[in-house]
N, C-alpha and C positions, 0 to 999 in steps of 0.2 A: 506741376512738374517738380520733381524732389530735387534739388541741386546734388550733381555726382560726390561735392566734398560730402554730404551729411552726412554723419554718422547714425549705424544701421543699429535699432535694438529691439528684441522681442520679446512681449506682453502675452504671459500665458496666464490664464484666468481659472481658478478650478469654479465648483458647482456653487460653493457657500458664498463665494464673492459674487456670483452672479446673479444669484436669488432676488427674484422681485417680491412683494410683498403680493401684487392680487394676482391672479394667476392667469389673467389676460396680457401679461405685461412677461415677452421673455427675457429681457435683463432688467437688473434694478436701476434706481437713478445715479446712483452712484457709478455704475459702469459709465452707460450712458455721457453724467456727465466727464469723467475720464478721457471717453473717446473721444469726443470733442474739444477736448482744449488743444490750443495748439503748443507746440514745441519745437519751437525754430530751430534749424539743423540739424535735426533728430527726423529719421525714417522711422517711424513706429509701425513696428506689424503688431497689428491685436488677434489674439491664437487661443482657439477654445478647442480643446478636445473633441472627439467624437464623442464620444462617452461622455462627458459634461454636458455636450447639447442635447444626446440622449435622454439622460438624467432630469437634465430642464425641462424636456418635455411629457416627461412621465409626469415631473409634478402639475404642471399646467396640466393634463387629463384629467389628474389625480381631485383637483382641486375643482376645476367645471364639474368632474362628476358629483362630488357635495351639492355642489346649487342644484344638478340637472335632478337628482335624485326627489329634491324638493318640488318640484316641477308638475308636480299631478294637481296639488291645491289651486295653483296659478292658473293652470290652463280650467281646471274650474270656475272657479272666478270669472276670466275675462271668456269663457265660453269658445276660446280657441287653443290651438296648437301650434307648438313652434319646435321645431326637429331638433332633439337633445341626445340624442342616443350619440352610441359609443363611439361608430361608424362617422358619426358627421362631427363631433367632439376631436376627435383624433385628426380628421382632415382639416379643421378650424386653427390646431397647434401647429400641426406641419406647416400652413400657410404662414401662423402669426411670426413662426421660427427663422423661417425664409424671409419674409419679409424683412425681419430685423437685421439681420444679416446682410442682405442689401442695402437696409439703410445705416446701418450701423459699422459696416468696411470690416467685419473681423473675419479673418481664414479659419476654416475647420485643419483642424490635426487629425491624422490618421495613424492608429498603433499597426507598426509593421508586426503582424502576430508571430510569424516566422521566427523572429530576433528574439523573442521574449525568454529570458531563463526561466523555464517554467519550472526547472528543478530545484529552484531556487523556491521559486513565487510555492510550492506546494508548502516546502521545506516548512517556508516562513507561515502561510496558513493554519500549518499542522501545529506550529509550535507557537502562534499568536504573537509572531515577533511582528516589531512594528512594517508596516502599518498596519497589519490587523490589530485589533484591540485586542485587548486581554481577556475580556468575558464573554465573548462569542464569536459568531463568523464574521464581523463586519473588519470589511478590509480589504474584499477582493476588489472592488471595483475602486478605492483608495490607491492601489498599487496597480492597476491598470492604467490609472490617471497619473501615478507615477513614470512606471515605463515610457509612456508619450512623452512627458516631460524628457527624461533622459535618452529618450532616442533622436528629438528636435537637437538637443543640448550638442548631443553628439554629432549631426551630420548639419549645424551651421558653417562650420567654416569661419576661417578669419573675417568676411568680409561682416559681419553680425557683431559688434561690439562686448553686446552684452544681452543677456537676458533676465528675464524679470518673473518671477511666479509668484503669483497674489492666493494665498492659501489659508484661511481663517483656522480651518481642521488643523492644530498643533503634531498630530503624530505624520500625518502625511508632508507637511511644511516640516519635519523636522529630519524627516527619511529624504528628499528631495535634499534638502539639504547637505545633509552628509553626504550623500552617495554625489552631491556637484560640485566639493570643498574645493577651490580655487580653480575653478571654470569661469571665473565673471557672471557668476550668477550671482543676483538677488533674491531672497526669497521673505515676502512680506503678507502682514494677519490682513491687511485695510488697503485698498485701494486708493486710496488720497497719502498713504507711504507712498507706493508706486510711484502716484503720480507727482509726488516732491520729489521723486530724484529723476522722474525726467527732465522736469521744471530746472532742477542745478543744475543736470548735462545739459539743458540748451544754453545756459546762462552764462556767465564768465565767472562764476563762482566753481571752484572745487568743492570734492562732496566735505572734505574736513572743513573748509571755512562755512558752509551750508552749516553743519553740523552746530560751530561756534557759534553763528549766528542764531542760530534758531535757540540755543540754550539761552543765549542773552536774550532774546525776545521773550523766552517763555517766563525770565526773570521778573520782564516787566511787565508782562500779563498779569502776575500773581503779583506784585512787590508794592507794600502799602506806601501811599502817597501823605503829604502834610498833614492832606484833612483824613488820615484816620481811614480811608477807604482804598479800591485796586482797582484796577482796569477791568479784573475779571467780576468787583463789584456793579460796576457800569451797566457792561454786558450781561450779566442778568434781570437787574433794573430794566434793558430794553427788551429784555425777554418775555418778561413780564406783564410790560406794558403794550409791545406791538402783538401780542399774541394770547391776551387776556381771555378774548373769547374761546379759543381752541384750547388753553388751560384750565377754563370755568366748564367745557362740557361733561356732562354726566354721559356715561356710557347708555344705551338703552335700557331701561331698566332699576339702573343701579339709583341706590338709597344714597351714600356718599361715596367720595371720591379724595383721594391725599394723594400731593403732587410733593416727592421727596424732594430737595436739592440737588442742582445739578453738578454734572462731573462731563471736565472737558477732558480730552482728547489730547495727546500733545498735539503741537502746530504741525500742519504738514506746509509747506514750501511751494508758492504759487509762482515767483517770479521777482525778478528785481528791476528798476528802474533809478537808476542811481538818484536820491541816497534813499530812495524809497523798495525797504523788505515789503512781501504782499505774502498772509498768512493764512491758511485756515483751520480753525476748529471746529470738533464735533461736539454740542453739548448735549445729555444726555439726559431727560428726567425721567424717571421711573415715575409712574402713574397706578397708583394700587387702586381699587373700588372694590365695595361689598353690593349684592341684589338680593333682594329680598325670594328667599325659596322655601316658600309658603308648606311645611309639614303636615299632617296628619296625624298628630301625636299631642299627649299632656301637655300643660306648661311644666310640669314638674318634671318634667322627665325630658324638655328642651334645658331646662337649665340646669339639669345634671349631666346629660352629655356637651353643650356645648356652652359654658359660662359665657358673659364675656369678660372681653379684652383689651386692651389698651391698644393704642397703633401698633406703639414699637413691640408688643408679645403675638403679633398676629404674621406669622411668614406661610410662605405657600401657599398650598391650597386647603383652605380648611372653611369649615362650618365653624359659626359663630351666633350667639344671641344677642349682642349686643353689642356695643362700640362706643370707647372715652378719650379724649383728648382735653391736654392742657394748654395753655396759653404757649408753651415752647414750640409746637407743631402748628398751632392757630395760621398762619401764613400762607401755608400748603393745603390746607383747609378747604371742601367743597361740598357744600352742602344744599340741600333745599331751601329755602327764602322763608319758609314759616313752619311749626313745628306741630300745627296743630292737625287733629286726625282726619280733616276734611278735604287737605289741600298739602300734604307734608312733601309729597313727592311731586310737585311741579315744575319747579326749574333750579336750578344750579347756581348758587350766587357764593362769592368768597364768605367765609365765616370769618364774622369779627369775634376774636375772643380776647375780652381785656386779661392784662396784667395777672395772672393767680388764679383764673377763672378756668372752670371745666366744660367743657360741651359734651351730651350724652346723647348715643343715639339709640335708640330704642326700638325695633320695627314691631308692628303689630304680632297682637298675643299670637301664640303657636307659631313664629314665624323664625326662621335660622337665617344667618348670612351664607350667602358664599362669596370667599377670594378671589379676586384675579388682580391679571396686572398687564399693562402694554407700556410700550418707550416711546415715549416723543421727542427728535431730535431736533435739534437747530444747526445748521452750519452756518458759524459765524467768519466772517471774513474780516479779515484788520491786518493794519500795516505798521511798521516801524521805520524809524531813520537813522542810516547811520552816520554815527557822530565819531570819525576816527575807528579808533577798536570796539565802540562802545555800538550799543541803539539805547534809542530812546522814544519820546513820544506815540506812543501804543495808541493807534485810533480805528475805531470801529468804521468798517464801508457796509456790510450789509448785511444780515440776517436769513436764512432760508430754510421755513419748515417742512418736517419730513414725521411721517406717522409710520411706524413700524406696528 
């Protein structure tokens, strides 16, 4: 039972923030864990448009259809059938959508279509003002997901504090925005924003000492200590080491693998227990790999179109014949455990490359790279103490991987 003093705020969530990674899954963890935290004296409505869950569930089709479409080899194989069609794919989403919903406490919003200034919404279409983009027609259904916004905005009523719009898409976050300039709206790229400034509204923090605080915290996350290292030194060191294995995998396939340096996230705002801040970051490592994609062509004529290349000259998506690094990048480093032509591509082990030394990778004659890349995140949890106007003592509580 929600105590009558709480104060009432609502959490609208567009389609980007809601995105799960497999497409059995219709919110991502990130929501998920959102909805779940709690926040003492705070009424949280969580509010997904009609059109967002729409969206969501196009991509879940979207996405079973890829597998189902593979699905002839399979039922070969094991000598049966299992109902993949469109018809029961579609009825599978509907369920898994409903279900989440149920489990997950969020309300659909409804656009009153009636209300909408459609001679507006053409207006802006026709002339690609935002939200439609500039170079084509994307944007109608951007400004659809706007209107709901602004029509909720508009018929809360006093007794709603404030509302919240979680929007990665910059042009739609920025139209929502303007069109709600001093309505007590927030409107944020990341989800774990959101959820730091419910964290301060439940707290007895104001959002400017949140603010303060969180900058002094983030000083001593980064701010080098006697011996020469940071807290955000630390933090990587555990990263490293609790997560070596999921760091060392080679993708299927792939010849090597470079895991760049990570880049955190400002802190978002978990909670306070006097004189204990509670923090969280996102760290983020880019994970590039090449696979071997085997040509039909000269060797003279692989290593006229496609030379190779050093790490740092390789971005995108590109074909490649070969691959060099120096001792600078050696750390990030993932390669096979022996180099020789019998056994080169067996498993994954950190490369040691001493001091000045080059490692060269070479795949077999006629053979090209291809590029790719995925994100491996960590959200790390840590706290600080306040000491007066100050914090201090930066200490890590917990670690939690996430694959994008």
């Amino acid at each position: 039972m929600v105590s009558p003093s709480s104060r009432r705020v609502d959490v609208i969530v567009d389609t980007s923030a809601l995105h799960a990674r497999d497409f059995d899954q219709f919110a991502s963890s990130d929501f998920k864990r959102a909805v779940s935290e709690g926040y003492p004296a705070l009424e949280v409505s969580w509010l997904i448009p009609r059109i967002v869950m729409l969206e969501r569930e196009h991509q879940m089709r979207e996405g079973a259809g890829e597998v189902a479409r593979k699905a002839g080899p399979l039922h070969r194989l094991v000598a049966a059938r299992v109902d993949v069609g469109a018809a029961r794919l579609a009825a599978a989403v509907r369920d898994t959508s409903e279900q989440s919903r149920d489990a997950l406490g969020f309300s659909l919003l409804d656009l009153d279509y009636a209300r909408c200034p459609w001679d507006e919404i053409v207006r802006q279409a026709v002339g690609r003002e935002p939200p439609f983009g500039p170079g084509g027609e994307k944007g109608f259904r951007d400004r659809l997901v706007a209107e709901t916004v602004l029509q909720r905005i508009a018929n809360r009523g006093d007794a709603v504090e404030r509302t919240i719009f979680v929007c990665p898409d910059k042009l739609l976050a920025d139209f929502v925005r303007a069109r709600s300039s001093g309505r007590r709206v927030d409107v944020f790229e990341r989800l774990d924003d959101a959820g730091a400034l419910l964290h301060t509204l439940s707290s007895d923090l104001s959002v400017e000492e949140e603010e303060h605080f969180r900058e002094l915290s983030q000083v001593a996350f980064n701010g080098i200590r006697a011996d020469f290292r940071s807290f955000r030194d630390d933090v990587i060191d555990a990263i490293n080491q609790r997560f070596a294995k999921q760091l060392h995998e080679l993708p299927p396939g792939a010849l090597v693998r470079f895991n760049n340096a990570p880049g955190f996230s400002t802190a978002a705002f978990l909670g306070k227990e006097y004189p204990t801040l509670r923090w969280r970051s996102r760290a983020t490592i880019l994970a590039q790999y090449w696979t071997p994609q085997v040509q039909m062509m000269p060797n003279f004529l692989v290593s006229q179109l496609a030379p190779p290349t050093t790490i740092d000259g390789s971005t995108g998506l590109s074909l490649i014949s070969g691959l060099s690094w120096d001792s600078a990048v050696g750390p990030g480093l993932v390669v096979p455990s022996s180099s020789s032509s019998s056994d080169a591509w067996l498993d994954g082990r950190p490369a040691a490359i001493a001091a000045g030394a080059k490692v060269d990778i070479v795949p077999p004659s006629g053979t090209l790279l291809r590029y790719d890349s995925f994100n491996e995140f960590f959200d790390v949890e840590w706290t600080t103490e306040l000491a007066g106007d100050h914090v201090r003592n930066p200490t890590l509580v917990d670690i939690v991987h996430q694959r994008a």
